[in-house]
C-alpha angles and dihedrals in degrees: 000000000000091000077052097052083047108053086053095053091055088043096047087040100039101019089222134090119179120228098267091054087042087059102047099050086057145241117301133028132319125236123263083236095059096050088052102046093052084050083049101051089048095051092043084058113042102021088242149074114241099013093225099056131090147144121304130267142192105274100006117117106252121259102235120210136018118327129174124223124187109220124211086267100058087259108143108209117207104213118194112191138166132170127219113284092233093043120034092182091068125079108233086170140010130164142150140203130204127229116188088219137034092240094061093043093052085048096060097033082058090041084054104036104037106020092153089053094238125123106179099337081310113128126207121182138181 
C-alpha cells in the first residue's frame, strides 16, 4: 500500500509516471481519494501544492496553473496564475480563492486542474 501511496503522489506531484511505475500501480483507473490524499500529505507538509509553486514576483518566471497554500489560520487559499505568452516573467491573471479547511481546498483544486479526471492518460474516478 505504501509503494502505492507513493506512485500517486509522483504522479499527482510530476504528472508523469514511466512504464515500469505505470505498471506497477495497475490496470484501470485510480480513486479520487487517492488522488486527494497524495495532494493532502504534500500540502500538510510543505504548506503548498505543489511545493514548488508560489505567488509571483517581479522578475520571477510566472508560475503558470492552479496551486494550494495553507495560510497561518488554517485557511487554504486556491491560487490560479499564468503569465503572457510573449513574456513569462509578466503576470496576464492571477486569482485565489479561499477554502475554511484543507479537504475542500484539495476538492476544488482536483475539480480546476483535472476536470477531465485525467493526470497523464491516467484516469481516476469516484
Amino acid at each position: 500500500m505504501a509503494e502505492r501511496q507513493l506512485l500517486i503522489e509522483k504522479l499527482v506531484s510530476e504528472l508523469h509516471l514511466n512504464v515500469a511505475e505505470r505498471n506497477e500501480l495497475g490496470k484501470g483507473p485510480i480513486l479520487l481519494s487517492e488522488v486527494a490524499s497524495a495532494i493532502l500529505r504534500i500540502l500538510t507538509n510543505s504548506g503548498r501544492f505543489p511545493p514548488n509553486a508560489a505567488e509571483w514576483q517581479p522578475g520571477v518566471a510566472v508560475f503558470e496553473g492552479h496551486f494550494l497554500h495553507m495560510l497561518a489560520d488554517g485557511t487554504v487559499r486556491l491560487w490560479w496564475q499564468r503569465g503572457f505568452p510573449t513574456d513569462p516573467y509578466q503576470m496576464a491573471d492571477q486569482g485565489h480563492l479561499d477554502f475554511p479547511n484543507q479537504a475542500r481546498g484539495v476538492e476544488e483544486f482536483i475539480k480546476k486542474e483535472w476536470p477531465r479526471r485525467n493526470i497523464d492518460g491516467i484516469l481516476f474516478k469516484m
